[in-house]
C-alpha positions as a Markdown table, in Angstrom:
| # | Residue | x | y | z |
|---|---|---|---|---|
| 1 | Unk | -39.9 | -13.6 | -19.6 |
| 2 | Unk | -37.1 | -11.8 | -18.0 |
| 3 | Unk | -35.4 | -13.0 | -14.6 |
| 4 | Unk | -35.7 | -10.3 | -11.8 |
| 5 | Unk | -32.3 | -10.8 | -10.9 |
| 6 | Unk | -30.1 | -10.2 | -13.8 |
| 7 | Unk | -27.2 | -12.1 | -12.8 |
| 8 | Unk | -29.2 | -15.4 | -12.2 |
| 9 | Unk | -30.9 | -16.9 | -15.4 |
| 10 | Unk | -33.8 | -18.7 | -15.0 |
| 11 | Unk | -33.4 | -22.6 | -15.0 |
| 12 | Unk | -31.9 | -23.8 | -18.1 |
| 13 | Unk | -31.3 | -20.6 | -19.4 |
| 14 | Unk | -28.5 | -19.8 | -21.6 |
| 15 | Unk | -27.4 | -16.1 | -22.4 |
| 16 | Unk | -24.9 | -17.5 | -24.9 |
| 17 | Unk | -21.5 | -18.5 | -25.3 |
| 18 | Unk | -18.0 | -17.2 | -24.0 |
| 19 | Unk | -15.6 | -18.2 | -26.8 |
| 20 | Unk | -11.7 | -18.7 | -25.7 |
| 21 | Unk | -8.9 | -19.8 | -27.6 |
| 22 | Unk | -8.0 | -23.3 | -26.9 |
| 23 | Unk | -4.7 | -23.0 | -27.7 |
| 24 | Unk | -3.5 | -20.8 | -25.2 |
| 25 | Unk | -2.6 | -21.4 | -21.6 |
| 26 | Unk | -3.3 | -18.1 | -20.5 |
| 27 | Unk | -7.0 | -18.3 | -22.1 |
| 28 | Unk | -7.8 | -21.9 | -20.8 |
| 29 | Unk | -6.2 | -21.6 | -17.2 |
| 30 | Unk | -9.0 | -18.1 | -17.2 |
| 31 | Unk | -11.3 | -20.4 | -18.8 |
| 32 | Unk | -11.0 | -23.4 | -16.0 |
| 33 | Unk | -11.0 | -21.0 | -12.8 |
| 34 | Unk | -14.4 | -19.0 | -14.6 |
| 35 | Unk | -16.1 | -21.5 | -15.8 |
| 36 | Unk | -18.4 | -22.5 | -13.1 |
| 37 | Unk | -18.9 | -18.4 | -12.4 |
| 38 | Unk | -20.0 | -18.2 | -16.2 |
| 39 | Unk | -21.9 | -21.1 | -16.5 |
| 40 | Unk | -24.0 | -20.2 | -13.3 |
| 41 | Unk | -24.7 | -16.9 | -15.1 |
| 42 | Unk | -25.9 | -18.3 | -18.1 |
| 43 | Unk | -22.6 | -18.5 | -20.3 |
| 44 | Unk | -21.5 | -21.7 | -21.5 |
| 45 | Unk | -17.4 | -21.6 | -22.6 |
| 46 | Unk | -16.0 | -23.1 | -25.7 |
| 47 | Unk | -12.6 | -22.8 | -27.7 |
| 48 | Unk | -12.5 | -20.8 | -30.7 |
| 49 | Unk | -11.3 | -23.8 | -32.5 |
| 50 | Unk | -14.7 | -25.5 | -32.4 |
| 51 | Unk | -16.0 | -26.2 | -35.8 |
| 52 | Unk | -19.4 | -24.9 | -35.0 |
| 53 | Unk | -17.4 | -22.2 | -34.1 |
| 54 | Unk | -15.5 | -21.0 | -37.1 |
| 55 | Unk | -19.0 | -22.0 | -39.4 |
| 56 | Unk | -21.0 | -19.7 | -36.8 |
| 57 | Unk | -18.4 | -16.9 | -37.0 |
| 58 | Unk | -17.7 | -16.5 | -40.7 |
| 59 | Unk | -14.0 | -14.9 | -40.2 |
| 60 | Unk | -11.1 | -15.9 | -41.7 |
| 61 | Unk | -8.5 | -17.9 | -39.6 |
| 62 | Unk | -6.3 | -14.6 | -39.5 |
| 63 | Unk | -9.1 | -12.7 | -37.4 |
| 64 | Unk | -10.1 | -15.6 | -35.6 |
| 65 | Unk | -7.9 | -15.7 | -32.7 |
| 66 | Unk | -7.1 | -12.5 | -32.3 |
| 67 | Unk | -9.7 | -11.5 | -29.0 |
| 68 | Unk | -11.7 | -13.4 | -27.2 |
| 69 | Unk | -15.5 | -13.4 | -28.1 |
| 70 | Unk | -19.2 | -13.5 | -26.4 |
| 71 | Unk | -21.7 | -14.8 | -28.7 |
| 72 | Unk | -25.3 | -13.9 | -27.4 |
| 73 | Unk | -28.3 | -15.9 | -27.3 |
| 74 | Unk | -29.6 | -13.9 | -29.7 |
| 75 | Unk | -26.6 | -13.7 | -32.1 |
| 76 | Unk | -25.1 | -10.4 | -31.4 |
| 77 | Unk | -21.1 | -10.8 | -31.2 |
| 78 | Unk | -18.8 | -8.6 | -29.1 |
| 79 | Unk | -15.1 | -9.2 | -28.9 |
| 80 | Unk | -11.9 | -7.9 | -26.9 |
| 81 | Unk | -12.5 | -5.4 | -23.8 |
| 82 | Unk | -16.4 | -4.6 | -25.2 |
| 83 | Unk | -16.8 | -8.5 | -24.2 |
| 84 | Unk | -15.1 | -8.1 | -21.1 |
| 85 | Unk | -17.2 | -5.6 | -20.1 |
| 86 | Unk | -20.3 | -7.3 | -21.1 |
| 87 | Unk | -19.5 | -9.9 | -19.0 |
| 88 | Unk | -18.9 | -7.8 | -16.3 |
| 89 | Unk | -22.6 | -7.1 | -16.0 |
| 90 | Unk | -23.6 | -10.3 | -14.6 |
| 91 | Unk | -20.1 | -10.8 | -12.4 |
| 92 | Unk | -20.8 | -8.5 | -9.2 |
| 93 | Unk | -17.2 | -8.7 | -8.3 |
| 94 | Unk | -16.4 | -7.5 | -12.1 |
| 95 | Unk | -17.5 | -4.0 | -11.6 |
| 96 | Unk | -14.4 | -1.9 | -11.9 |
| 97 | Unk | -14.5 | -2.8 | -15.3 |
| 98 | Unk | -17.8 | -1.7 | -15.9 |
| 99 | Unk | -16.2 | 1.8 | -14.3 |
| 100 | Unk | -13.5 | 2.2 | -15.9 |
| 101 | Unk | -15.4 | 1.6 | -19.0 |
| 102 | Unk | -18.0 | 4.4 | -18.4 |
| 103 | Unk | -15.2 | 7.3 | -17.4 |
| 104 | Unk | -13.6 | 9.7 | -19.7 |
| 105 | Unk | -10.8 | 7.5 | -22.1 |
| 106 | Unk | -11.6 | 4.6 | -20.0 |
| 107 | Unk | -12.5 | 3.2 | -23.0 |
| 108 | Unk | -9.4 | 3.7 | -24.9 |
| 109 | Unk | -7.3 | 2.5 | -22.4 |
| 110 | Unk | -9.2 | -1.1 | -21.6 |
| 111 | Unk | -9.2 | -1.7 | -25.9 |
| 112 | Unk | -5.1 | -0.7 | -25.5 |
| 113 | Unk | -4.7 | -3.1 | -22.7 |
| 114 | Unk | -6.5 | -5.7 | -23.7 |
| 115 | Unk | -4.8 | -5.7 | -27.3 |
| 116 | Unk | -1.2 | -5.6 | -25.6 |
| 117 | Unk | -2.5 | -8.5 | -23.5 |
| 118 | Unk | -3.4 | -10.3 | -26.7 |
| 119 | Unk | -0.4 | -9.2 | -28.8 |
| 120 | Unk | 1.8 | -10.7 | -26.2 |
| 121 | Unk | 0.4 | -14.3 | -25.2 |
| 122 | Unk | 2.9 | -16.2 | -27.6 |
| 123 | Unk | 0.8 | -19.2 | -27.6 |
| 124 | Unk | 2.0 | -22.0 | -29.1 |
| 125 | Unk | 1.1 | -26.1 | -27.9 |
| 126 | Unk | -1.1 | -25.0 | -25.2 |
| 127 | Unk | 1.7 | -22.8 | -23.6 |
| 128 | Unk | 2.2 | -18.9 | -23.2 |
| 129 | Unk | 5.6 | -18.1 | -21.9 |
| 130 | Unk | 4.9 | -14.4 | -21.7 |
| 131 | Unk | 8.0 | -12.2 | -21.5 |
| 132 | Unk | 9.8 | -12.0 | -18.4 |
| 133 | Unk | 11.8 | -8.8 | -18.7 |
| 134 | Unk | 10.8 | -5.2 | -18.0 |
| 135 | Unk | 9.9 | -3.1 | -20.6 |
| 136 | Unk | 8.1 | 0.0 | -21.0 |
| 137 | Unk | 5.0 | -1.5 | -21.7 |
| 138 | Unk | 4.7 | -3.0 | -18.5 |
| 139 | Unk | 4.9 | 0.5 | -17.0 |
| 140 | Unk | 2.0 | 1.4 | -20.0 |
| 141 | Unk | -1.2 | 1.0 | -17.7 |
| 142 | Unk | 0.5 | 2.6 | -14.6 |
| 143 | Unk | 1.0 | 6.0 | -16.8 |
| 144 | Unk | -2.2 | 5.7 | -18.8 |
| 145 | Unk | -4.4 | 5.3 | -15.4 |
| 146 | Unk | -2.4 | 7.9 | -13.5 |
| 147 | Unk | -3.2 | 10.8 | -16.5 |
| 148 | Unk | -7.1 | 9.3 | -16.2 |
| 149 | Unk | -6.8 | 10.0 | -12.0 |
| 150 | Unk | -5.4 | 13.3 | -12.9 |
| 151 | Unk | -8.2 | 14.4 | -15.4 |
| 152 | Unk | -11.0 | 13.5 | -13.6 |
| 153 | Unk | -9.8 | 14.6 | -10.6 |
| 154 | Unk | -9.2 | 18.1 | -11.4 |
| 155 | Unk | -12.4 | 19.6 | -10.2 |
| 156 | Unk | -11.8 | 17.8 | -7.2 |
| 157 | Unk | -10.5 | 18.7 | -3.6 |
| 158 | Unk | -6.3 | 18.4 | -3.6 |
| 159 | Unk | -6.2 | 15.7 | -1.5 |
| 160 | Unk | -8.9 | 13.9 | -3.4 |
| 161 | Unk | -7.0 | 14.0 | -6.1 |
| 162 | Unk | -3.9 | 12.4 | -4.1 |
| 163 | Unk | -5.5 | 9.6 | -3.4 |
| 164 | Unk | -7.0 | 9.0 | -6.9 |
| 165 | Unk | -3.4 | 9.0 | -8.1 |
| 166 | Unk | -2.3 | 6.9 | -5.5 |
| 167 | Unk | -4.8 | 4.5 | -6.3 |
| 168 | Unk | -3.6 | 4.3 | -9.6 |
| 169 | Unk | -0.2 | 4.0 | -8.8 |
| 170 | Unk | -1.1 | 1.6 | -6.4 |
| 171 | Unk | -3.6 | -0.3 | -9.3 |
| 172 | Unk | -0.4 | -0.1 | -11.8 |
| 173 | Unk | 1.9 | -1.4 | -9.4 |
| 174 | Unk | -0.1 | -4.7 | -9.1 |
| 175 | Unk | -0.5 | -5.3 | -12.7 |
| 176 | Unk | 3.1 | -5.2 | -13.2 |
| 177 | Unk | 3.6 | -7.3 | -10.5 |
| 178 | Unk | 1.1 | -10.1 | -10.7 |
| 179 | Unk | 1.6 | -10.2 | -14.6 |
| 180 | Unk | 5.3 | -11.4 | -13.6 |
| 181 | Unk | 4.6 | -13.5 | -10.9 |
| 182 | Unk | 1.7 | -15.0 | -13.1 |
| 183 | Unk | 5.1 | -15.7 | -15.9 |
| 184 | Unk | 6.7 | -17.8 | -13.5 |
| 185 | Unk | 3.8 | -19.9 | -11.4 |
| 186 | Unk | 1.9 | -22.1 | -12.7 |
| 187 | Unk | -0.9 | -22.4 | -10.1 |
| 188 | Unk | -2.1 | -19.5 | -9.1 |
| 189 | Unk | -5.9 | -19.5 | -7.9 |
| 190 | Unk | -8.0 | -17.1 | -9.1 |
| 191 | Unk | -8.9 | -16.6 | -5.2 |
| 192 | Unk | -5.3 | -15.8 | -4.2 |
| 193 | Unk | -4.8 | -13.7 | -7.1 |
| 194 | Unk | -8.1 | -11.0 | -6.2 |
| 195 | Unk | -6.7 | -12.2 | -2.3 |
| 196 | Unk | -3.2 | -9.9 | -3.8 |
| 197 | Unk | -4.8 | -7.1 | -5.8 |
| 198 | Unk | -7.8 | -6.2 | -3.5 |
| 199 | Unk | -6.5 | -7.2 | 0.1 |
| 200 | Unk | -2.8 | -6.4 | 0.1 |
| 201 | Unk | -0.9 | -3.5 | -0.4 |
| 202 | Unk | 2.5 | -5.0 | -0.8 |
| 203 | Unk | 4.4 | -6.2 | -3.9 |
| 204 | Unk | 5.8 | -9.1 | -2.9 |
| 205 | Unk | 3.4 | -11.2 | -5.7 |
| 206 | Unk | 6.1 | -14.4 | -6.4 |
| 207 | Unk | 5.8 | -15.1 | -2.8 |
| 208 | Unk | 2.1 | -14.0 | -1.7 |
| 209 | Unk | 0.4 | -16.3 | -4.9 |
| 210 | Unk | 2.7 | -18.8 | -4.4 |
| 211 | Unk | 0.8 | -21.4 | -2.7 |
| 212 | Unk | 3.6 | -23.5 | -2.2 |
| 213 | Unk | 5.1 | -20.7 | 0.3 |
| 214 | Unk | 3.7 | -21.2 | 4.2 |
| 215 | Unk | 3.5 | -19.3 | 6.4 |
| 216 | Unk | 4.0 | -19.6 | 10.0 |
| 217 | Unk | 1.5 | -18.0 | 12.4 |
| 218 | Unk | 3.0 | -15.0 | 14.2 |
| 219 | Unk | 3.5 | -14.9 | 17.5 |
| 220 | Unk | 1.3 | -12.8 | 19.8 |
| 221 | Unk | 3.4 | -10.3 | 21.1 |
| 222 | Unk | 4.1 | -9.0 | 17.2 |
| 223 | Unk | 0.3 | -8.6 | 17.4 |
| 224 | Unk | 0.8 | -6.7 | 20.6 |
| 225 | Unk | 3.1 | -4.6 | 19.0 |
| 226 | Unk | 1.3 | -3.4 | 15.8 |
| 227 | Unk | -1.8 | -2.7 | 18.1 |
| 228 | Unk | 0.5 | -0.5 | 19.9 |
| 229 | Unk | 1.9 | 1.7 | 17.1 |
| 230 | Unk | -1.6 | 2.2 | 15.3 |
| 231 | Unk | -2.9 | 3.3 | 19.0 |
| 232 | Unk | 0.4 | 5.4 | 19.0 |
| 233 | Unk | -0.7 | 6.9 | 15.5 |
| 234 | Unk | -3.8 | 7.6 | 16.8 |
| 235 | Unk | -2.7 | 9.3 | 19.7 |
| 236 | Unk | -0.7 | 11.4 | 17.6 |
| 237 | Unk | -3.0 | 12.5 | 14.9 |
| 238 | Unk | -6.3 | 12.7 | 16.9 |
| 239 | Unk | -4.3 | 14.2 | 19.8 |
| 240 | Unk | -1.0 | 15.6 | 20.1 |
| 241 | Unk | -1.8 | 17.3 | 16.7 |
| 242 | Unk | -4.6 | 19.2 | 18.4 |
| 243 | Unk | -2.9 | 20.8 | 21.0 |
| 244 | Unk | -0.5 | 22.7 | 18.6 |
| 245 | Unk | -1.9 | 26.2 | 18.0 |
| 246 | Unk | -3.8 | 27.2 | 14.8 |
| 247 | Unk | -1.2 | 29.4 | 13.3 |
| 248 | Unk | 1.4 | 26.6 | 13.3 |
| 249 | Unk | -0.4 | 25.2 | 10.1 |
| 250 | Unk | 2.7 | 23.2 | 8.7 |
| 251 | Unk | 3.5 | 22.1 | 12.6 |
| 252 | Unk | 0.4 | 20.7 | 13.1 |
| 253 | Unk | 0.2 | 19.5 | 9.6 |
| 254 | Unk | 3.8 | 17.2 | 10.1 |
| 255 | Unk | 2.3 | 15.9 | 13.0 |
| 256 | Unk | -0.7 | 14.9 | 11.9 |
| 257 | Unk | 1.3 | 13.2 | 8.9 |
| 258 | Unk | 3.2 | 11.7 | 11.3 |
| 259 | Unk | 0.9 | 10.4 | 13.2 |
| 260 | Unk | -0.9 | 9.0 | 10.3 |
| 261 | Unk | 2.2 | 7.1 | 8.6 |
| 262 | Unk | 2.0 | 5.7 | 12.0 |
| 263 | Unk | -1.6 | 4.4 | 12.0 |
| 264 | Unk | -1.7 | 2.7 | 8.4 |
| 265 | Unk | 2.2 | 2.0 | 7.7 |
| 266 | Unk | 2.9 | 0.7 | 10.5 |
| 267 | Unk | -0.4 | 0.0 | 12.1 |
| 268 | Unk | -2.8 | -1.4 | 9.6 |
| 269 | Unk | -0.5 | -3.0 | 7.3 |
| 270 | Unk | 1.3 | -4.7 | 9.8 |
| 271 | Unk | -1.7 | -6.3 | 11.0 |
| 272 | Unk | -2.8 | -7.1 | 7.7 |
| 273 | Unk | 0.3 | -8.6 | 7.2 |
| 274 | Unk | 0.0 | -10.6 | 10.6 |
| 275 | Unk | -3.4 | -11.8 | 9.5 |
| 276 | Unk | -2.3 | -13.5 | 6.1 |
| 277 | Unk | 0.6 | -14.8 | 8.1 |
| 278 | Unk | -2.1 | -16.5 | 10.3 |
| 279 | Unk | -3.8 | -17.6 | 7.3 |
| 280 | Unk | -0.9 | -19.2 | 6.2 |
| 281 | Unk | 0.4 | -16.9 | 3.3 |
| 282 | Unk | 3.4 | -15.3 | 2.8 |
| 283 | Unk | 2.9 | -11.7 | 3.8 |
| 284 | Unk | 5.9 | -9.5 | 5.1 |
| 285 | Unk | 4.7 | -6.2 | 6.6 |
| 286 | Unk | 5.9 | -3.1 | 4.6 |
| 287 | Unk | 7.8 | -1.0 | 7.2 |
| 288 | Unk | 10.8 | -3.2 | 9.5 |
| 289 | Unk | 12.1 | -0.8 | 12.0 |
| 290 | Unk | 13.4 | 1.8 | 9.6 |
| 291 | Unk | 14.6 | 3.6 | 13.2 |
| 292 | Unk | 17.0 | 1.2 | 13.5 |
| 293 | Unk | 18.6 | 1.1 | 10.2 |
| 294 | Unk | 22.2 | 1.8 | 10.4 |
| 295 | Unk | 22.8 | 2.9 | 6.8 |
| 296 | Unk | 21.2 | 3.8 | 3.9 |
| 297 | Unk | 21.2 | 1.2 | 1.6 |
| 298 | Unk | 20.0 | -0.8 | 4.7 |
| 299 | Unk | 17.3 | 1.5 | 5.1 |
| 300 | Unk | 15.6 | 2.0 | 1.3 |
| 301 | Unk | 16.0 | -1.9 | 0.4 |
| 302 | Unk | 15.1 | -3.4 | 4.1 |
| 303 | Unk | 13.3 | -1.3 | 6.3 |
| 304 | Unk | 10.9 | 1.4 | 4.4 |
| 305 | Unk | 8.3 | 0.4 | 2.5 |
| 306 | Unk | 9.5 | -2.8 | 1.1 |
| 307 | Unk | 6.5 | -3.0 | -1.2 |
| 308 | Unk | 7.7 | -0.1 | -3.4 |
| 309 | Unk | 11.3 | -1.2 | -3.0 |
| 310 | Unk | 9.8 | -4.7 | -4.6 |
| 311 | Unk | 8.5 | -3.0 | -7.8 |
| 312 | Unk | 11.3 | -0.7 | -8.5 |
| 313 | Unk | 14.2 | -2.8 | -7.9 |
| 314 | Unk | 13.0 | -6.2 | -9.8 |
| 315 | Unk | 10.8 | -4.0 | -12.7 |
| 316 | Unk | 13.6 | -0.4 | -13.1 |
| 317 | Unk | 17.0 | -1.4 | -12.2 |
| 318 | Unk | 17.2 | -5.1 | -13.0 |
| 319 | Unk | 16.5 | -4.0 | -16.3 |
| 320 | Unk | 18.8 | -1.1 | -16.2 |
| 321 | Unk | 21.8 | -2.6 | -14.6 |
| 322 | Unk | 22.9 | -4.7 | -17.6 |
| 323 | Unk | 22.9 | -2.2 | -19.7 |
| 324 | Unk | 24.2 | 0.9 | -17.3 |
| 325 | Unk | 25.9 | -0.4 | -14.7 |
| 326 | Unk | 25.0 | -0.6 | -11.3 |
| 327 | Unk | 25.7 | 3.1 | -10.3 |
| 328 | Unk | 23.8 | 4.6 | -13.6 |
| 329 | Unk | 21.0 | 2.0 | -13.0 |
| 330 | Unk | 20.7 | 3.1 | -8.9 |
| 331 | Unk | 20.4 | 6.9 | -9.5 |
| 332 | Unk | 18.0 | 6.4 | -12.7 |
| 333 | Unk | 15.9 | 4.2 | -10.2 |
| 334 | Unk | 15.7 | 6.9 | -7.2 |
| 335 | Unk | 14.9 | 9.1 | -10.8 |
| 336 | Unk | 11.7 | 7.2 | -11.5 |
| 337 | Unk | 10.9 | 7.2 | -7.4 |
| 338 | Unk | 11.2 | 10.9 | -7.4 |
| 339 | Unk | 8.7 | 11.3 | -10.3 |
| 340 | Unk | 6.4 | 8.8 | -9.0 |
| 341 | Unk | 6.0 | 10.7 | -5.8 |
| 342 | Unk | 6.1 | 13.6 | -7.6 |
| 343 | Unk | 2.7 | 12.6 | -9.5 |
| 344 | Unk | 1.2 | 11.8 | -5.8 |
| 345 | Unk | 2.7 | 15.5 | -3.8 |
| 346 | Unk | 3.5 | 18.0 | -6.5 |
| 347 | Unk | 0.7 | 17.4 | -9.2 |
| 348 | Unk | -2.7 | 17.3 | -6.4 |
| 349 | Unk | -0.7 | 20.2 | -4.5 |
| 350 | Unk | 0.2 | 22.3 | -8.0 |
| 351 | Unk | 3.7 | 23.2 | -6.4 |
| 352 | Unk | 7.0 | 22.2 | -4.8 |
| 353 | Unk | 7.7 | 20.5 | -8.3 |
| 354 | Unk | 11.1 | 19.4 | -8.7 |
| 355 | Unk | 11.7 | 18.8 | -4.9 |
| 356 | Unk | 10.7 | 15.1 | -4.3 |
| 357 | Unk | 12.8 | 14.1 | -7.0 |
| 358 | Unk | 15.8 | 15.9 | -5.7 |
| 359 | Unk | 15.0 | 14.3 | -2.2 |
| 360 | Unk | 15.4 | 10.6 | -3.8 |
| 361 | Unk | 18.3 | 11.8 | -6.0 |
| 362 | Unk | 20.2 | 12.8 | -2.8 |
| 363 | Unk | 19.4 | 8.9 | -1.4 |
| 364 | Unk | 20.7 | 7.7 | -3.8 |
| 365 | Unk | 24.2 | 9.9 | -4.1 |
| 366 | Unk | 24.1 | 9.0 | -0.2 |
| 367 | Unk | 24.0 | 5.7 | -0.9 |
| 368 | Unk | 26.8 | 5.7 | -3.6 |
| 369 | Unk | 29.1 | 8.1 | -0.9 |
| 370 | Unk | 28.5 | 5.5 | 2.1 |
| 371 | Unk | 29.8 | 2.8 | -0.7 |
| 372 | Unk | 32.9 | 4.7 | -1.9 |
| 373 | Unk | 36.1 | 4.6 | -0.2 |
| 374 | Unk | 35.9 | 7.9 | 2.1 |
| 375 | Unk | 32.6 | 6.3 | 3.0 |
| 376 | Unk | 34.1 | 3.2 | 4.4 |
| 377 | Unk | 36.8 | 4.7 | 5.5 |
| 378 | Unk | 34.3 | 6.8 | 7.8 |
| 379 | Unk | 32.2 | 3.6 | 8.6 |
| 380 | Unk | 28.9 | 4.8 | 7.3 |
| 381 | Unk | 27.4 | 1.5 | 6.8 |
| 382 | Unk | 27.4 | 0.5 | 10.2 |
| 383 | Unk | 27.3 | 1.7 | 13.8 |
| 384 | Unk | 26.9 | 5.3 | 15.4 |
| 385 | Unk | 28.1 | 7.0 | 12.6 |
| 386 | Unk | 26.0 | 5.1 | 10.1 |
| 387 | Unk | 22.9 | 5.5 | 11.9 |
| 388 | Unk | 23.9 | 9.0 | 12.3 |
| 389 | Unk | 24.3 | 9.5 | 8.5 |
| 390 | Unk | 20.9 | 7.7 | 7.5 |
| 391 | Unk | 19.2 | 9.8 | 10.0 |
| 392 | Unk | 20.4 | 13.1 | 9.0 |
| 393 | Unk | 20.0 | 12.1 | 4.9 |
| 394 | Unk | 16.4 | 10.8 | 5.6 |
| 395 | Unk | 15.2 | 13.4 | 8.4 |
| 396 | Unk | 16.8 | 16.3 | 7.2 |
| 397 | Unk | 15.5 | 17.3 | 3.7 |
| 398 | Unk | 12.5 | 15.6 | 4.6 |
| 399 | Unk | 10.9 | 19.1 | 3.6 |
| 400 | Unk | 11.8 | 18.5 | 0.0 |
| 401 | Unk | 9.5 | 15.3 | -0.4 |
| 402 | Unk | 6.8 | 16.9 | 1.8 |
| 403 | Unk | 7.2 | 20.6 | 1.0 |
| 404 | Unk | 5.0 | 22.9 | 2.6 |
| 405 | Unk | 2.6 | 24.0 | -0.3 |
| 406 | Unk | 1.7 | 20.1 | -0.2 |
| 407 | Unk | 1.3 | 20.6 | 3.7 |
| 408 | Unk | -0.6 | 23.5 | 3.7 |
| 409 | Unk | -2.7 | 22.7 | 0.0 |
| 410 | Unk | -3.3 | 18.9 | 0.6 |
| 411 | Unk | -2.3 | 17.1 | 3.7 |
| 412 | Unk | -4.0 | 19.6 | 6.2 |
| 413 | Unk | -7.3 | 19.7 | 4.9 |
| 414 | Unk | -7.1 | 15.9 | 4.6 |
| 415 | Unk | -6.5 | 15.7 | 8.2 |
| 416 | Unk | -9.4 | 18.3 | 8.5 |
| 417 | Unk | -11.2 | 15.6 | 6.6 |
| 418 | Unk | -11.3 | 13.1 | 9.3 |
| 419 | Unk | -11.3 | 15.0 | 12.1 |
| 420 | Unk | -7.4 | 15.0 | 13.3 |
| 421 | Unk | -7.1 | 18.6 | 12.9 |
């Protein structure tokens, strides 16, 4: 007889076997931290390299590495991603596997994955040093997951669609970043490591996983303070936003924007932030002051959004820089931001293509120009004038990375959504 609950076996139950290889540290370090979740489901896990194994198995030493493998109870095999998934069934926490399984190409892309996972363990004597440097295939699931968002999506509300692709952005931003912090740290907890993907929007991964990093427990008035910008956020987009009159759609739109950069950026993440800081992880919040930034440079690499600034500067221009030199590799990098926001404004809103990317172009040519001579000369990186020129180069053109058909198309009825507007 069956159990009733499907991911507890009955007493002394075994559903089968979870078969790993041995000689891999990336497969037995999964192995350690999931053994006692398996084994309470009913799966008991043994290397590949058992000799019950390969007379069980019947494949030739070539094949018999090459994925990891569930045997069932009742001898049905599955290997790869179709295992994974399998597994998933009895794991509750597993389930966006089982998702991503069941949508359109989902499929295709877990089998791809997992086989560039596999391809790339380079295990020899119970080691794996995986590859450190940037390539394109790090960037592979990012792409892959952001096309998937897009097609199922597209009968979808515009700003549905937005957040779909951010979430995949967001999803494909994490793989490339834990993947490199897992290259370099050899005692990352399965427990930090979901603590990272599920519970932290930053990219900071070397520092958040490692456990070794402490972090001292904030002070209250920082608490004080991120209360008070989410409540100023609030104010902004619940309130102020109303009072502008109907007909001023992109007005009240900007506002409400505003209002809302105020109440998660700076609001929620920073309390977030402040919380794994109590906790004693090393969690830096996102935004720091960007008001206050006296130049550009200061203001893309310290103050805005330092979780993006983590991904693009350690996984797009420390690769490029070698090879183009540092102003080539700078511009290409604000290239890759302008397309990246262009997949979360221009695609959901089907216009204003083109304008994001010119928008992080012209940070970039700002930052060379404060660099140069004339721009030292006219002491842009510091001071009046250097706040002065951030200001105008951030502020001004603003309406090229939030143009109005975005506004209007996907950022108003959002607001409409939740009740700002």
């Amino acid at each position: 007889m069956q159990p009733t609950n499907p991911t507890s076996p009955a007493p002394g139950e075994r559903r089968g076997h979870v078969l790993y290889d041995g000689d891999c540290r990336l497969c037995v370090t999964f192995a350690k931290r999931l053994r006692l979740t398996l084994r309470s489901r009913g799966f008991d896990l043994v290397p590949l390299q058992s000799e019950w194994v390969e007379e069980q198995l019947h494949l030739p030493a070539s094949e018999l590495l090459t994925e990891m493998r569930v045997l069932t109870k009742g001898g049905k095999l599955r290997g790869g991603a179709e295992a994974i998934v399998y597994l998933a069934r009895f794991v509750w926490w597993a389930w966006p596997f089982r998702l991503l399984w069941a949508l359109p190409g989902g499929k295709t892309i877990m089998q791809h994955g997992y086989r560039w996972i596999a391809r790339n363990r380079h295990c020899t004597s119970r080691t794996c040093p995986l590859p450190r440097r940037s390539s394109w295939k790090n960037w592979l699931p990012m792409i892959l997951l952001t096309v998937l968002a897009r097609i199922v999506g597209q009968n979808f509300a515009p700003w549905i669609v937005m957040c779909m692709v951010a979430a995949a952005l967001l999803a494909g931003c994490k793989w490339i970043t834990w993947w490199d912090a897992y290259a370099g740290l050899p005692d990352i907890t399965l427990r930090r490591s979901l603590a990272y993907l599920l519970l932290w929007p930053g990219m900071d991964s070397r520092v958040f996983l490692d456990p070794k990093i402490r972090s001292e427990k904030p002070p209250i008035r920082e608490w004080v303070f991120a209360f008070a910008k989410m409540l100023l956020g609030i104010s902004i987009a619940w309130g102020v936003a109303r009072t502008i009159p109907v007909d001023k759609v992109l007005l009240r739109g900007w506002v409400g924007m505003i209002g809302g950069i105020f109440v998660i950026h700076f609001g929620i993440f920073n309390l977030l932030a402040l919380a794994w800081q109590k906790a004693g992880v090393q969690a830096q919040p996102l935004m720091h002051c960007p008001i206050a930034a006296h130049s550009l440079g200061e203001f893309w690499s310290i103050c805005w959004n330092r979780g993006f600034n983590d991904v693009v500067r350690r996984h797009v221009f420390a690769p490029l820089q070698p090879a183009c030199g540092v102003v080539i590799a700078m511009l290409l990098t604000f290239l890759v931001s302008g397309l990246i926001h262009e997949a979360v404004i221009s695609v959901p809103a089907h216009g204003g293509y083109g304008l994001p990317t010119l928008y992080f172009l012209l940070q970039g040519i700002g930052i060379l120009f404060e660099r140069s001579t004339v721009g030292r000369k006219l002491k842009l990186r510091h001071g009046v004038r250097g706040w002065c020129f951030t200001f105008i180069l951030t502020a001004g053109p603003a309406y090229w990375l939030f143009p109005p058909v975005f506004v209007e198309r996907v950022a108003v009825p959002f607001l409409k959504f939740i009740y700002a507007l």
